[in-house]
N, C-alpha and C positions, 0 to 999 in steps of 0.2 A: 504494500500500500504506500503510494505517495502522497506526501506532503509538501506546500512551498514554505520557504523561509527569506521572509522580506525585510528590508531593513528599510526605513521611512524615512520620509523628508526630503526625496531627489523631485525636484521638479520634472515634471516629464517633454519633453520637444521631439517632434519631428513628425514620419506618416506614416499612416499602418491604413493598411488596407482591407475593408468588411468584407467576410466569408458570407459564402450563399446560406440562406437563410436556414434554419436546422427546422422550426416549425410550418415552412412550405415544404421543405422538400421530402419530410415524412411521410403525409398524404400524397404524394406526387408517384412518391415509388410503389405505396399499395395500389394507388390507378393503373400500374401496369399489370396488375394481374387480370386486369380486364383488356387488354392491349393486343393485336394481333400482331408482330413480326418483333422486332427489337426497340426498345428504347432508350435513346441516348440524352442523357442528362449532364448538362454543364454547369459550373460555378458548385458543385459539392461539396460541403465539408467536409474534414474530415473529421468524426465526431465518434464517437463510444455511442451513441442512440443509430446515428444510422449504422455502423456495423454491427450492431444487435438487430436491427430492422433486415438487413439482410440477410444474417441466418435465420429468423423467421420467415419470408420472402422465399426463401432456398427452400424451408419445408414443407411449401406449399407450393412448391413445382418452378419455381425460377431459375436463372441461371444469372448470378450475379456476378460483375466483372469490373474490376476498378483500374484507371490510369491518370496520375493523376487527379486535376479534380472534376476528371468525366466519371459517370457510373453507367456501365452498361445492362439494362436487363431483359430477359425474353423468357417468357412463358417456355416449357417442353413439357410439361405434364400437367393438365387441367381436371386430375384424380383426386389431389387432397384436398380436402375440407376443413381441416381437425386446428387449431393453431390453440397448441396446449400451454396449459399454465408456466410450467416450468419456463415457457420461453418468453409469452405474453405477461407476467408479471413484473418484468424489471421496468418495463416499460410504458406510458397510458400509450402513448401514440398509435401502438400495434392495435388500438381497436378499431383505426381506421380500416384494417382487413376485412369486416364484416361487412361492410357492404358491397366491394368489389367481389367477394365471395360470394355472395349471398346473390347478388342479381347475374352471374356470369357463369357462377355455378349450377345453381338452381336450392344451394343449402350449403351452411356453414354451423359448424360448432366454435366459438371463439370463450376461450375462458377469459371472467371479468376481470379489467384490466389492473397495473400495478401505476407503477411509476415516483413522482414528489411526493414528499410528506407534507405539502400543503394546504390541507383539509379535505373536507370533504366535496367528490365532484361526481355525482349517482351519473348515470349512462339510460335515466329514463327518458329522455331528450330522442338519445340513438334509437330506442326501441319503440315509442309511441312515433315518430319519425317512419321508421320502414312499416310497423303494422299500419301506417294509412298509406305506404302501398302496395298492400295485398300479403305482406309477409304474416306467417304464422310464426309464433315466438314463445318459447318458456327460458324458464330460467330454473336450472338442475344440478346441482351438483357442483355449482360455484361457475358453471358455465353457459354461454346463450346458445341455445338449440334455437334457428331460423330456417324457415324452407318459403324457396316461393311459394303462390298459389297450386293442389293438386298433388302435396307433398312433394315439392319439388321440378312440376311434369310444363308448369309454365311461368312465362316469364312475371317479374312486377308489373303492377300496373301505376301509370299516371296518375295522379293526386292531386290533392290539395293537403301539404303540410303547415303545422305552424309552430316554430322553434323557440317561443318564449320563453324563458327560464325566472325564477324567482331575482337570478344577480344577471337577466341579462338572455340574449342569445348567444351560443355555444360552438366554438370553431370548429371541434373536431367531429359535431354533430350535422352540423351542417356541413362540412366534408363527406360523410358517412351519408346522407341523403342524398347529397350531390351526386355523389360516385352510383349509387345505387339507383337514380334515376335514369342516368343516361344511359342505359340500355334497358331500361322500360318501355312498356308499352304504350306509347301514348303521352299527353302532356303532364309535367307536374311544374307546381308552384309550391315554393317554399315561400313562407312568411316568416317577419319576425326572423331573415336569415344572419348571421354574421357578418359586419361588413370586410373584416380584418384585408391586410394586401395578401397573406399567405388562402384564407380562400378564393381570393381572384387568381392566382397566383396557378393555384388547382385547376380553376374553370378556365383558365387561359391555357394552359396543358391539357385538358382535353381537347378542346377545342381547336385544337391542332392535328390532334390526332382522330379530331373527327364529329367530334359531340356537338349539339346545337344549343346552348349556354346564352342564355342574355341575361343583363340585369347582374352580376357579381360584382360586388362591391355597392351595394344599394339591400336594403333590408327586405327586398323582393326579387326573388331569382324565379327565372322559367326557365323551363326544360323541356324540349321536343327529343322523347326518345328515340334512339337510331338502334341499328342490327348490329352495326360493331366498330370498333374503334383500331386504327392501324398504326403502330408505333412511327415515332419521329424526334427529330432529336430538339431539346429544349433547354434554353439556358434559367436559372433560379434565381431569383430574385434575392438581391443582399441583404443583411441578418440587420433586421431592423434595432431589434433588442442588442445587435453585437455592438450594433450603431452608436445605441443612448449609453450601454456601457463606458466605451472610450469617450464618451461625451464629457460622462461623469469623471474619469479617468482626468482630465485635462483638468476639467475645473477643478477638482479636491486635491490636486497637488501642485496652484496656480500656475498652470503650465498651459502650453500652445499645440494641438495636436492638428493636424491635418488628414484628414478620413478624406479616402479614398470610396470608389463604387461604396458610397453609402446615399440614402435615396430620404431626401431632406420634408418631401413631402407624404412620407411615413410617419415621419418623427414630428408632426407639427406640434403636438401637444406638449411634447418633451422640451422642444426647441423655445416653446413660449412660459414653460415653466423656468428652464433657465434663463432666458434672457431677463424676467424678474427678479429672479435673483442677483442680478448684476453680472453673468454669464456673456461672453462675446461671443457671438453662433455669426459667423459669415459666408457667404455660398465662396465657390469655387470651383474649376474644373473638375467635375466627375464629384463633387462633394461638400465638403466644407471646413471652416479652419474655426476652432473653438480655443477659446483663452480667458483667462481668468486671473484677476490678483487677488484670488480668494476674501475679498470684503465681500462677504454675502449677506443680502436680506431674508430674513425667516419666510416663508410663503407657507400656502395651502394647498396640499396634493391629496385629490381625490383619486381613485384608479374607475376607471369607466371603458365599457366596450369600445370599440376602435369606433370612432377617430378620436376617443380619448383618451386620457395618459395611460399606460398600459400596467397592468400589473405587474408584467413582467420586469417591470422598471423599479416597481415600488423600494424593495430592499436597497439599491443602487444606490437613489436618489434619498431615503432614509437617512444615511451614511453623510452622503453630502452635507443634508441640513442642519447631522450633528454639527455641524461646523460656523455655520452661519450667525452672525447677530441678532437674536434674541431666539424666541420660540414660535415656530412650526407646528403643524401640524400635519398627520398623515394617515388619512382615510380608505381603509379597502370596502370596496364595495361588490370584489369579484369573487375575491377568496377571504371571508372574512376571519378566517383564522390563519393566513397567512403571514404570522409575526415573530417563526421563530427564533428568526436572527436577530430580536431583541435584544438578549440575554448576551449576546458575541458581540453585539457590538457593547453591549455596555463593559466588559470582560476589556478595553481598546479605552474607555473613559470616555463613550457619549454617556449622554443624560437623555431615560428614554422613559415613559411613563404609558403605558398600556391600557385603554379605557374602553372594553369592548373593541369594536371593529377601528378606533383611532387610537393614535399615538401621539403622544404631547413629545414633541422633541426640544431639547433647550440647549441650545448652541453652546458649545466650551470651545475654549481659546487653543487646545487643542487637546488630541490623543495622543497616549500611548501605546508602546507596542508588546504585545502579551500574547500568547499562545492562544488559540480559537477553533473551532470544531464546526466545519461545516454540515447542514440539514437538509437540504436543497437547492437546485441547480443554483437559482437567483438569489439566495439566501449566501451561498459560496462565492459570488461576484461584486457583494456588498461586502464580504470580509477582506477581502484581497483589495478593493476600494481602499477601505478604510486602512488597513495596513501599510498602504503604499502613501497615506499623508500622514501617519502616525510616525512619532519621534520612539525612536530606537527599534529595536528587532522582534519580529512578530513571526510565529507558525500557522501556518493554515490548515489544519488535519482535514480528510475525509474528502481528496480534492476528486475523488473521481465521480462526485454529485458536479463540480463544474467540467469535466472532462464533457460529461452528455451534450452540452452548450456551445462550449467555447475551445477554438483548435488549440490546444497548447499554449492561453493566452499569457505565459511567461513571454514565448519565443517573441511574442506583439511586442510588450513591452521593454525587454532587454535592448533595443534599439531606442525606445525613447527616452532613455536614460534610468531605467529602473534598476534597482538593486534588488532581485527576485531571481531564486533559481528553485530548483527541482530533485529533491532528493527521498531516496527511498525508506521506511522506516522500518 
């Protein structure tokens, strides 16, 4: 198991360039099981989630092949069904399989998913979602039994769905309906669908390969089902969240970064919560250049469905505010128990107060650096944050929750002057 060991207070300078997106390109690769010939995918990470995705992918008849950051895959056997526990629990994304199983197959066993310790995030979205189109469904044994209409003998049929959720509408639900309608029978409407770029991202990759998708990115999608979908090769959209990370990166350790392929009108919500706090966000070729002399103003961060600040950002930007002039606040609305990096970062010397689903943050003049234990992907990218502005030398345990995320984001950083390396424990 590794761990990094950072030493704090280096200002950070220069450019690093945003990896393809790790939450587009997870639904991208189960669409290929619904694909007829090869599909070639560019701009890939390379991530521990998508190499778990593809030995799952592999067990259900793929042929998965990497070069670089192409990934090539192609159907050869459209026999298995089964996508077991042991594989699908390290991961939630793998439950994107169920639909492309499910409407290509004609029936899919998929055991409920794993993945962040986050909170809770039920999968009844996924399954009232396909039973309005035609799918029969139990839940047995810790895992979902689906079969088209006929036990299996025909295809989905068109619908009308609606993806409302208690925090919101659901991306990998609305992935999971997506995939499952385009080779239906007939028209479906998703309502109340996700706007996120990684499900346009999806429906822009079918749609290539053949699907008839309008309306993605708008909380109303149609779909005219078609016979079959032909692979083709497609490049992934850059890691929005890898985006706002190094955003944070620059500002918390008053430093100048230049981001590269990073896509600015992703990131708007992020971009206008920094630049409140006294943040310099400026476009540039292919990107943008972010700088800060760390006099920050305390703000208000609520997390809200896309086009609003993302949760994915929350912990990042948490970390930041410990740092700013006076007191903050920071509101989840998505995952409302996703606060476990609380206790890690106070472990560093923020001042962090926990009140139900917000957090009273109160700015200190600064951190220290102390040993910390990551919980989750984004929960691990806020400790390394914070470590990397923190005065003296800090451990980061449990880093292979940020391996899922982020490509070895040491190697990013050791070019823009960081003092972070990589050792084994």
């Amino acid at each position: 198991m590794d761990k990094l060991v950072i030493t704090g207070g280096k200002r950070l300078r220069g450019t690093v360039r945003i990896s393809g997106s790790k939450n587009a390109v997870l639904p991208i690769m189960c669409a290929a099981l619904m694909v007829e010939g090869e599909v070639v995918l560019d701009n890939v990470p390379r991530l521990s989630d998508v190499e778990q995705l593809c030995l799952i992918l592999e067990k259900l008849g793929l042929r998965t092949r990497r070069h670089a950051n192409q990934l090539f895959l192609e159907v050869h056997d459209r026999g298995p069904t089964t996508a077991d526990y042991e594989d699908v629990r390290k991961m939630r994304a793998s439950v994107c399989v169920l639909g492309p199983l499910l409407t290509q197959r004609g029936r899919t066993r998929v055991s409920l998913p794993g993945g962040c310790n986050i909170g809770d995030r039920p999968i009844d979205l996924h399954l009232r979602g396909l039973a309005s189109l035609g799918a029969e469904i139990k839940l047995e044994g810790g895992y979902i039994h689906a079969e088209t209409p006929g036990r299996g003998k025909h295809r989905l049929r068109g619908g009308d769905v609606f993806l409302g959720g208690p925090f919101g509408s659901s991306v990998t639900a609305t992935a999971n309906i997506l995939m499952a309608a385009v080779l239906a029978e007939g028209r479906t409407v998703i309502e109340s669908a996700a706007c996120e770029p990684e499900v346009v991202d999806l429906a822009d990759f079918l749609n290539a390969s053949g699907a008839k998708i309008t309306g993605q990115g708008s909380p109303r999608i149609l779909i005219e089902g078609v016979e079959s979908l032909s692979g083709e090769r497609y490049s992934v959209i850059p890691d929005r969240i890898e985006g706002g990370t190094f955003m944070v990166a620059a500002a918390i350790t008053n430093g100048e970064i230049k981001l590269t392929d990073c896509r600015e009108d992703h990131l708007v919500a992020v971009i206008d919560r920094l630049r409140r706090i006294g943040v310099h966000v400026d476009p540039a070729d292919g990107g943008c250049v972010v700088s800060s002399s760390r006099r920050l103003a305390p703000a208000a961060v609520v997390t809200q469905p896309y086009p609003g600040f993302p949760t994915d950002l929350q912990a990042q930007f948490m970390a930041l505010l410990a740092l700013a002039e006076g007191n903050s606040f920071v509101t989840e609305k998505i995952f409302p128990d996703r606060f476990m990096h609380v206790a890690e970062l106070g472990r560093l010397g923020a001042k962090l107060r926990k009140e139900g689903p917000t957090v009273l943050v109160e700015g200190v003049k600064k951190l220290t650096g102390a040993p910390v234990m990551c919980s989750d992907l984004r929960a691990s990218a806020a400790l390394v944050l914070a470590a990397l502005a923190a005065e003296g030398e800090s451990e980061v345990r449990r880093i292979y929750h940020l391996d899922r995320g982020y490509e070895r984001i040491e190697q990013k950083l050791i070019p823009l002057g960081a003092d972070i390396h990589r050792v084994s424990e």
